[in-house]
C-alpha positions, 0 to 999 in steps of 0.5 A: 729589205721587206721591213723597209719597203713596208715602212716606206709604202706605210709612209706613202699610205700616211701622206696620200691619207693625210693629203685626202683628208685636207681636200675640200668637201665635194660640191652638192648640186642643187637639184631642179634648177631652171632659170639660175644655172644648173649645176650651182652648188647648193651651198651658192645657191642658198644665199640667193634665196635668202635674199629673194625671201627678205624682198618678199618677207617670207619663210622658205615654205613659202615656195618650197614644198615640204617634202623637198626643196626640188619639188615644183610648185605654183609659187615657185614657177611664179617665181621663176618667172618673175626671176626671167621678168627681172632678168630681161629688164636689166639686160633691155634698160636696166643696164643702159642706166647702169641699175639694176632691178631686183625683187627688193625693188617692188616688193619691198619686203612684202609679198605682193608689191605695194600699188 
């Protein structure tokens, strides 16, 4: 009988196991979030800020300091308030129009938008 019982907690062992290694990968928060929801996924927010890169034809570093991304800088707090600045003015008049404003819209794939 102690045969059998070491098989079958071996078995369970084997399935939990198994069972564990099928399981997604944990999410990663992204740190220092202040005007997109805190809590995202760093994974959710990356291709966000890639696309707000393109609108403004730069690198990452162009914001984020090199001793990592959560640290504050002056461009990124411009950012963030540009970021609040688009958010209102969707939600005001953009969404009456059924449009929508991004950064693409005035920068164009320069960093400071063309007069």
């Amino acid at each position: 009988m102690t045969g059998r019982l070491t098989a079958v907690v071996l078995g369970a062992a084997l399935v939990l196991a198994g069972i564990g290694l099928s399981l997604p990968a944990l999410a990663t928060p992204a740190e220092n979030l202040k005007v997109l929801p805190k809590g995202m996924d760093k994974k959710d927010v990356k291709p966000i800020m890639k696309k707000w890169a393109k609108a403004l034809g730069v690198d990452c570093d162009h914001c984020h300091h090199d001793d990592g991304m959560a640290i504050d800088t002056k461009k990124k707090e411009a950012a963030r308030a540009m970021l609040e600045m688009v958010m209102a003015v969707n939600e005001k008049y953009m969404k009456k129009l059924d449009a929508e404003l991004t950064c693409m819209t005035c920068h164009q794939g320069d960093v400071k938008p063309k007069k």
